[in-house]
C-alpha positions as CSV (number, residue, x, y, z in Angstrom):
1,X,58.0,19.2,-1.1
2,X,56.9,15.8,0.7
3,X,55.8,17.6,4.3
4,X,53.4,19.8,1.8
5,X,51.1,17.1,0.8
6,X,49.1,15.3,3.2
7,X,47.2,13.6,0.1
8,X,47.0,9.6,-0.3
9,X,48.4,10.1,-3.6
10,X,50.6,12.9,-5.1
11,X,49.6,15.0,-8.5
12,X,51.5,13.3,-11.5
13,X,53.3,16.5,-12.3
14,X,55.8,17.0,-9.3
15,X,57.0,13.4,-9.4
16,X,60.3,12.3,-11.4
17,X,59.5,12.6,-15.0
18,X,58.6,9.1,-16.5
19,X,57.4,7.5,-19.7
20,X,53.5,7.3,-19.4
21,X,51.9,3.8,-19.7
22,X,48.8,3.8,-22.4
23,X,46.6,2.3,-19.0
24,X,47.4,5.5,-17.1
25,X,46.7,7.6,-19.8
26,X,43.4,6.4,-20.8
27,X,42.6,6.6,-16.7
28,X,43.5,10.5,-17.0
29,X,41.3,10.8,-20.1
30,X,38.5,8.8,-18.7
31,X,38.2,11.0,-15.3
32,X,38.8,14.4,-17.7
33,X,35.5,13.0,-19.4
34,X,34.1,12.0,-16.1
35,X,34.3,15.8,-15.5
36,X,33.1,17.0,-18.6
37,X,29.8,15.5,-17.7
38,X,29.6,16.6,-14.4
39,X,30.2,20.5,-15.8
40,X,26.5,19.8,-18.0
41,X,24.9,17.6,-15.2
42,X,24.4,20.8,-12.4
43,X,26.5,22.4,-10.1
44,X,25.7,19.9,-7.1
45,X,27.6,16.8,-8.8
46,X,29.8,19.0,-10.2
47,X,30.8,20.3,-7.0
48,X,30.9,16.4,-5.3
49,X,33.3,15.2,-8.1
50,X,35.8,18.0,-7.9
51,X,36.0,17.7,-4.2
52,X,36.9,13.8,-4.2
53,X,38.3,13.4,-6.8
54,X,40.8,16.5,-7.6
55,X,42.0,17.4,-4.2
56,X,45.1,16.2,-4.1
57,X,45.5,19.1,-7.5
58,X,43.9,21.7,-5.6
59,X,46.2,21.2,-2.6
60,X,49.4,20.9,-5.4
61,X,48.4,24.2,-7.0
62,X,48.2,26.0,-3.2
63,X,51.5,24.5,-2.1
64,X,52.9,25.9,-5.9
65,X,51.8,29.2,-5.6
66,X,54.0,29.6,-2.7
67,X,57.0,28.8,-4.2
68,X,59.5,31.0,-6.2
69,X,58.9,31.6,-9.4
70,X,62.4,30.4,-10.6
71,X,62.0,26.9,-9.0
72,X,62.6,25.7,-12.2
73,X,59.1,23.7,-12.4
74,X,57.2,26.2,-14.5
75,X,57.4,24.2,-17.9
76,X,56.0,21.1,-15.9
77,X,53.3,22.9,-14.0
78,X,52.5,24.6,-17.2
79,X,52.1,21.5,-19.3
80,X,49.7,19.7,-16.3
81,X,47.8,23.1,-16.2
82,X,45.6,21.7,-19.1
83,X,44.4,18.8,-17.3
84,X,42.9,20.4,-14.3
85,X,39.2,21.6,-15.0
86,X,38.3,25.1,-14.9
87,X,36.5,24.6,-11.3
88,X,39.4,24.7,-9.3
89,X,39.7,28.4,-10.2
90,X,38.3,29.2,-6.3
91,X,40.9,30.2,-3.4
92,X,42.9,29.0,-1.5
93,X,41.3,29.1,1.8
94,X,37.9,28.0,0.4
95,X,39.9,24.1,-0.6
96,X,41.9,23.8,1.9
97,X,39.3,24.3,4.9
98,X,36.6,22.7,3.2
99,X,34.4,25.0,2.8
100,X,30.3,24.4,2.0
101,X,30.8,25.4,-1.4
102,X,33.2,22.5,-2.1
103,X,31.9,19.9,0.1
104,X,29.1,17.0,-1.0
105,X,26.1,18.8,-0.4
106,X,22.9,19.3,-2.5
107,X,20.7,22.6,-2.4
108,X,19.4,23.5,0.5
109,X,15.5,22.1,0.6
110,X,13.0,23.1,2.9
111,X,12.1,20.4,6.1
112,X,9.2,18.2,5.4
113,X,6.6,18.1,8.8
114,X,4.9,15.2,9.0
115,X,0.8,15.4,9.7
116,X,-0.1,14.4,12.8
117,X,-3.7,15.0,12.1
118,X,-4.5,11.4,11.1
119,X,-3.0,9.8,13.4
120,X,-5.1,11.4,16.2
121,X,-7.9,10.5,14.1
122,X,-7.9,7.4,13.7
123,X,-6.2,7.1,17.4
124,X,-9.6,8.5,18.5
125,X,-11.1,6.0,16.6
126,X,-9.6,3.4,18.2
127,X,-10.2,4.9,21.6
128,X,-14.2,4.9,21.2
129,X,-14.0,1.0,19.9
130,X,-11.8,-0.2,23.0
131,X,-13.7,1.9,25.4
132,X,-17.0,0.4,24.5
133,X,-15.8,-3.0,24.8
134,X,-14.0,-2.4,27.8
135,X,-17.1,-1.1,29.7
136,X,-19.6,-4.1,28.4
137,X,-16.8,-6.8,29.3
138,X,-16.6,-4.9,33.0
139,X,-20.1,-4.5,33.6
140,X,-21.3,-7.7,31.7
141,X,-24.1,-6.4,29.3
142,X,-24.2,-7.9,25.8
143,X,-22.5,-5.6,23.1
144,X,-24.8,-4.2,20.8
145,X,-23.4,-5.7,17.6
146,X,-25.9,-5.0,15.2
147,X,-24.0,-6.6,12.1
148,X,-22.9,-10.2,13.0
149,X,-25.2,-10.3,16.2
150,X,-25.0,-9.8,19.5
151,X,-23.9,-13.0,20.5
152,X,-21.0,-13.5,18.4
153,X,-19.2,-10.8,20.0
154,X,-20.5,-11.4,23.8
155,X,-19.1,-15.3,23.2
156,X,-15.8,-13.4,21.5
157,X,-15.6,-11.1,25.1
158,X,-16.6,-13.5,27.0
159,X,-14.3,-16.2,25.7
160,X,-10.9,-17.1,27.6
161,X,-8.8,-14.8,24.8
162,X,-10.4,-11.9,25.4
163,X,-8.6,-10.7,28.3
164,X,-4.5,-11.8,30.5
165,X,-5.9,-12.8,33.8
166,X,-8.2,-10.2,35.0
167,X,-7.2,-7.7,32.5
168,X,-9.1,-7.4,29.7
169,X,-7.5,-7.3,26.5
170,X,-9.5,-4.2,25.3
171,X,-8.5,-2.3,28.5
172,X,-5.1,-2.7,27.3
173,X,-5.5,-1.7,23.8
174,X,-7.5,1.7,25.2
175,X,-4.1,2.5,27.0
176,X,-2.5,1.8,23.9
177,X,-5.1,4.0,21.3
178,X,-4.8,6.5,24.5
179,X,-1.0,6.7,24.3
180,X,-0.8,7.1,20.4
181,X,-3.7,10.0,20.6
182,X,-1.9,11.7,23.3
183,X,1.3,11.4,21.8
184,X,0.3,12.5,18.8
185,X,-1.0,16.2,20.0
186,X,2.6,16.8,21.3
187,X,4.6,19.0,19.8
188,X,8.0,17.3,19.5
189,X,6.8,13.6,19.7
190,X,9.4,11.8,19.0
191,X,7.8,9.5,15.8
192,X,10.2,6.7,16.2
193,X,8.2,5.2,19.3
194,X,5.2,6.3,17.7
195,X,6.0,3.8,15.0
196,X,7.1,1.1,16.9
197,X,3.9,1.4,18.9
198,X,1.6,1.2,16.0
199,X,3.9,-1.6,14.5
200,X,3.2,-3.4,18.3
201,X,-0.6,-2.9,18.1
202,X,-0.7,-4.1,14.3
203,X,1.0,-7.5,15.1
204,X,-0.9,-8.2,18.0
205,X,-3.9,-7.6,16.0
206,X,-3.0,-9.7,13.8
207,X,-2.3,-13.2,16.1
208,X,-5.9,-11.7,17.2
209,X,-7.3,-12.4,14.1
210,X,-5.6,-15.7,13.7
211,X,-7.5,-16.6,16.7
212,X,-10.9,-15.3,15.5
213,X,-10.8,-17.1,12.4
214,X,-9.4,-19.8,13.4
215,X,-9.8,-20.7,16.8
216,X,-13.2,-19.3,17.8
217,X,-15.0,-19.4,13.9
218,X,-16.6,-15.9,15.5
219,X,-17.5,-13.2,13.7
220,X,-16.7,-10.0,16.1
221,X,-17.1,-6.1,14.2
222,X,-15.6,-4.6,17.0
223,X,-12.4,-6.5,17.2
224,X,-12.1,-6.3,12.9
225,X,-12.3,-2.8,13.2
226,X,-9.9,-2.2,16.0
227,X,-7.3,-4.2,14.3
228,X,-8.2,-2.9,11.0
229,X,-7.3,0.9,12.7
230,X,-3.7,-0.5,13.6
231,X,-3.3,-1.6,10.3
232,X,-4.4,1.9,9.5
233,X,-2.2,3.8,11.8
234,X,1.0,1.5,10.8
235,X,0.6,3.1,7.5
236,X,0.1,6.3,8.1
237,X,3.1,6.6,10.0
238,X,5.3,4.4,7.8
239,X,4.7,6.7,5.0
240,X,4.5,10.0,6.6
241,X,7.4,9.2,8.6
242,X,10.0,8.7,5.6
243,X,8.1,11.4,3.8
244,X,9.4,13.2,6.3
245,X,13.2,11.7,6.3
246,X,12.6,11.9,2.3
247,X,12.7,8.4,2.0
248,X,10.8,5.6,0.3
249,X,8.4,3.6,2.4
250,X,9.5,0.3,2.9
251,X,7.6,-2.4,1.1
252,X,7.7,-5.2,4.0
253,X,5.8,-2.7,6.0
254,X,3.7,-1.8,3.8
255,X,2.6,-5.8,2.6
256,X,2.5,-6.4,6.5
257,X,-0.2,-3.3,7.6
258,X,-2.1,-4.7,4.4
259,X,-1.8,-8.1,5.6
260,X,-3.6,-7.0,8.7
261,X,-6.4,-4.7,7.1
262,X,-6.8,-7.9,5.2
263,X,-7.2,-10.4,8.4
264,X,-9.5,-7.5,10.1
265,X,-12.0,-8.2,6.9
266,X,-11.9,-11.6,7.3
267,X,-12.7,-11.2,10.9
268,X,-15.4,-9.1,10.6
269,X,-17.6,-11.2,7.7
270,X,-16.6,-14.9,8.6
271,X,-20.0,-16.4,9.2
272,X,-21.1,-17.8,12.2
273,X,-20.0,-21.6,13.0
274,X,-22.4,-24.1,11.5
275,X,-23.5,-27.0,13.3
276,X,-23.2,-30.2,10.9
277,X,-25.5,-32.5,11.4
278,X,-24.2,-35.4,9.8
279,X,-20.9,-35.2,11.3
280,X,-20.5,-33.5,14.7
281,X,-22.1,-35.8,17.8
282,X,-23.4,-33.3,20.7
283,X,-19.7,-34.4,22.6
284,X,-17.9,-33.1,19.8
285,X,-20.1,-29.4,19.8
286,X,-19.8,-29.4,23.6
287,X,-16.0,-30.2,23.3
288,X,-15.4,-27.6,20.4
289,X,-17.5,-24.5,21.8
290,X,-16.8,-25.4,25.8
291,X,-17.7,-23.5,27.8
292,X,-20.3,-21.9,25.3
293,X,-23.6,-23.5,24.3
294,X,-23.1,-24.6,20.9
295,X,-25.4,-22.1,18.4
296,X,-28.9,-22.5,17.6
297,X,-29.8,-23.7,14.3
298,X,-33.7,-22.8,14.0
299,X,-34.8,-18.9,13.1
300,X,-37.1,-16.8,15.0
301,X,-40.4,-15.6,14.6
302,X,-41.7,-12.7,15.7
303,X,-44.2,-14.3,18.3
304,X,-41.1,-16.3,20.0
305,X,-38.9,-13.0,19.9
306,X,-41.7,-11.0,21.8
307,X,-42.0,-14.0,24.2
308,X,-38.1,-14.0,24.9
309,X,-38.3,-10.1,25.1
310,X,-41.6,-10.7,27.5
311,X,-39.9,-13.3,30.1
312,X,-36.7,-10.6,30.1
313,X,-38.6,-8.0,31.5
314,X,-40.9,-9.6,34.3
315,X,-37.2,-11.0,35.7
316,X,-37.2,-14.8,34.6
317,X,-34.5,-17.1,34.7
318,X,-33.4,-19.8,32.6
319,X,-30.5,-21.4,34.3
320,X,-28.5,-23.8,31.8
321,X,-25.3,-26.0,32.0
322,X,-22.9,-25.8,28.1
323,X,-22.9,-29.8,28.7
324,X,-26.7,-30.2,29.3
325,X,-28.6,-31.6,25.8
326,X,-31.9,-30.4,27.0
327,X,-30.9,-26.8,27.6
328,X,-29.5,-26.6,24.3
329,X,-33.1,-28.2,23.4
330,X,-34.7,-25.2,25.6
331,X,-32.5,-23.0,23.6
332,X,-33.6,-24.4,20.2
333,X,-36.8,-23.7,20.6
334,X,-36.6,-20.0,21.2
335,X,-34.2,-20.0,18.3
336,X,-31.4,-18.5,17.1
337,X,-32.8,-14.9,17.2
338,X,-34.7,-15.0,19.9
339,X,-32.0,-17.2,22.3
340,X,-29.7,-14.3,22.4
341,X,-32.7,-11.9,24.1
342,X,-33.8,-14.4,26.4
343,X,-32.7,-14.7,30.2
344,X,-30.7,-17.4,30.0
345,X,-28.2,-17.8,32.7
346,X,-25.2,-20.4,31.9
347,X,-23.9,-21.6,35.1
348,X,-21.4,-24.1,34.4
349,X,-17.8,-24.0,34.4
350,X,-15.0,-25.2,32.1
351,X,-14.5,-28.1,34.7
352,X,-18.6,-28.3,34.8
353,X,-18.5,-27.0,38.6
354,X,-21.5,-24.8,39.2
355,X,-20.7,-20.8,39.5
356,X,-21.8,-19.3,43.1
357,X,-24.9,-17.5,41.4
358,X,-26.8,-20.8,40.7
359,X,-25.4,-22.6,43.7
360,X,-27.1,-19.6,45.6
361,X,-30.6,-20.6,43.8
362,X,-30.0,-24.3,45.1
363,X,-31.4,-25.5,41.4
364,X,-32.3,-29.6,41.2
365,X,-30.8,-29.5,37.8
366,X,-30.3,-28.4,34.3
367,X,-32.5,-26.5,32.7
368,X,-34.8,-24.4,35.6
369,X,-36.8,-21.4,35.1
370,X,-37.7,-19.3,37.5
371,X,-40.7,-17.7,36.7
372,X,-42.4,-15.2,39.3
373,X,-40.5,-16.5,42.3
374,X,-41.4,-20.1,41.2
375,X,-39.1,-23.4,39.8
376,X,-39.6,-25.6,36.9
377,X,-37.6,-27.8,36.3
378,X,-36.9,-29.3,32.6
379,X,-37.3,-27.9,29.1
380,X,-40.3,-26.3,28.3
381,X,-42.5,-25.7,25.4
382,X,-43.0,-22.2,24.4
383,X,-46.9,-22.2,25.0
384,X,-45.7,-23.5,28.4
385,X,-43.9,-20.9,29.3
386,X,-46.0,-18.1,27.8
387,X,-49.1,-19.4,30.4
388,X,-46.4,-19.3,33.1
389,X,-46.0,-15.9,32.7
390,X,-48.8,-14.8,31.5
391,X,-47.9,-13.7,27.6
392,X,-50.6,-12.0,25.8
393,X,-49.2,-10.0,23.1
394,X,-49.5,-13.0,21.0
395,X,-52.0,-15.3,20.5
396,X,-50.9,-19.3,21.7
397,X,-51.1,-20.6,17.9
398,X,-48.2,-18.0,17.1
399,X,-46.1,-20.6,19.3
400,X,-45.6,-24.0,17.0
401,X,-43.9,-26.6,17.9
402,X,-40.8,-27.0,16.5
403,X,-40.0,-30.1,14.3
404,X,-38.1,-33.3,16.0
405,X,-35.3,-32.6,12.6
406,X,-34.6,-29.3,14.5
407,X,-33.1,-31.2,17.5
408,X,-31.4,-34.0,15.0
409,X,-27.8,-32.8,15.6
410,X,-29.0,-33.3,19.9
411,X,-30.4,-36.1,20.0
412,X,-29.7,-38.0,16.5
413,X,-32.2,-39.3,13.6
414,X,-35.8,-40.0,15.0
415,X,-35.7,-44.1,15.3
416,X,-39.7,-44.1,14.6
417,X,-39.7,-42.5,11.6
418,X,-37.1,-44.6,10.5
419,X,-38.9,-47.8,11.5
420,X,-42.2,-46.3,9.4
421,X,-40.3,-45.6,5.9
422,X,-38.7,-48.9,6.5
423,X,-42.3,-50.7,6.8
């Protein structure tokens, strides 16, 4: 009977007969109660415990059911016919060549599609953001950034991170946000590279934010909320796709996508970099915000906004150097609000080597308006400059001038006051 079985291990009943140690027996017993549990826990374990465990049985009973009946093996097969579980009452053919009803399968479930829906939303999303700041950082204008200002994000664009060489970097996350929208309206898009594209957009985001926070000390909405879409999309694909493969999202990716949604927050309400007083010396602001002027500390009212709004539309030119204390002092007096509508022009490079628009001018030095086809040199008191160009829609007294402690962090403490509260 050996060339019958092809089983690791032959059924106990056609080997020599031999006393039964208690270990073996209570291994019989504990597999026969194995069983009994499976018949009460459903037909699909049932079905997966039978077919591994009691195949060698079901091949034993096929190979005895071809032999004679006076083979002289009918006592034994009768005595081991009480150990083998009612299951194996099924054919012949259906064991032997493995048939779906004996093999380890569960019942048959309908395939779970995974929504692409929201990932073309907020793929569109992401299009929008990129595409705006792609055209201002290609046509220069100041991005309309209503809720940190316009100047925090126009230094973040215009900052040496924004963009590889001449590419910008929001030109390349459009082709990205364009590549997940377009791939998510196909019809068999294959959602692996799907993944690992959002998973690619998320972690770049993220270093992005690093920088934001703590390299520039910029608030920019636009770049928060295009990092806090990756973060977005990671998820959404992360949990729809092992929906899908019925599978439980992994944690890891789920802390990271968080992680990022987290940083974009931070990004987007960090407040603006404060000048200290008391500690930075105007080398140390020119050094830390080079080749940006360093920001204005004084507010804005609405007489010196309408001025800077004013000089903007009749074509002046302020023309300043990041390295120049009395162009930040010209700055300071517009203030803070007012400085970012004003024309002023920066035209000094990181190595403080004039740019060809203010060579082109032929300026005597730092600052120089241009008002009405004419130079002044120096900085200029508001009432100044509102005769220059002939400003009416405020009354001169609107104008003050600002206080010497305003200019403190340019120029240091006042010496004469000093000298008086020391007399």
């Amino acid at each position: 009977l050996a060339p019958v079985f092809s089983c690791s291990k032959q059924p106990d009943f056609l080997m020599p007969p031999k006393p039964r140690s208690r270990r073996r027996t209570s291994a019989r017993h504990g597999w026969l109660a194995v069983a009994v549990i499976a018949a009460t826990a459903g037909p699909a374990f049932r079905v997966n415990f039978i077919h591994i465990r009691c195949r060698p049985l079901l091949k034993a009973r096929v190979a005895l059911a071809a032999l004679p009946a006076d083979a002289g093996l009918a006592s034994d097969v009768a005595v081991e016919e009480q150990t083998i579980p009612e299951e194996l009452n099924v054919t012949a053919a259906e064991n032997l060549t493995g048939s779906e009803s004996m093999t380890a399968t569960t019942e048959d479930e309908p395939e779970v599609e995974m929504a692409m829906w929201p990932v073309s939303l907020l793929a569109s999303f992401g299009v929008l953001d990129c595409g705006y700041l792609t055209y201002t950082k290609l046509s220069g204008i100041k991005a309309l950034c209503l809720a940190t200002g316009a100047s925090s994000c126009s230094k973040v664009l215009e900052s040496p991170w924004a963009s590889i060489g001449p590419v910008p970097l929001a030109a390349i996350g459009l082709l990205a946000y364009f590549g997940i929208f377009s791939l998510s309206l196909t019809k068999d898009a294959d959602k692996n590279i799907l993944w690992w594209l959002c998973f690619g957009m998320s972690l770049v985001s993220l270093v992005l934010m690093a920088v934001l926070t703590l390299k520039l000390h910029l608030p920019c909405t636009y770049c928060a909320a295009s990092a806090f879409i990756s973060a977005c999309l990671l998820l959404v694909m992360e949990t729809g796709k092992r929906r899908a493969e019925r599978l439980e999202s992994r944690r890891a990716v789920l802390a990271f996508s968080g992680l990022v949604a987290l940083a974009a927050l931070r990004g987007a309400t960090i407040a603006d970099a404060k000048v200290s007083v008391n500690i930075d010396t105007w080398n140390e602001l020119t050094q830390r915000y080079k080749p940006e002027h360093p920001p204005v500390l004084s507010d804005s009212s609405e007489a010196e906004t309408a001025l800077a709004r004013h000089l903007s539309t009749i074509g002046a030119a302020c023309y300043t150097a990041w390295w120049c204390p009395h162009c930040q002092e010209q700055r300071e007096n517009f203030g803070k609000q007012a400085v970012d509508i004003a024309p002023f022009v920066q035209c000094s490079t990181l190595s403080r080597r004039p740019i060809e628009l203010c060579t082109e001018k032929d300026l005597d030095g730092y600052p120089t308006w241009i008002i009405g086809g004419k130079k002044f040199g120096g900085a200029r008191e508001l009432r100044s400059l509102a005769e220059l160009s002939n400003f009416t829609e405020y009354p001169l007294e609107d104008l003050p001038i600002r206080d010497p402690k305003n200019f403190e962090y340019i120029w240091g403490p006042d010496d004469s006051e000093d000298s008086n509260q020391n007399s």
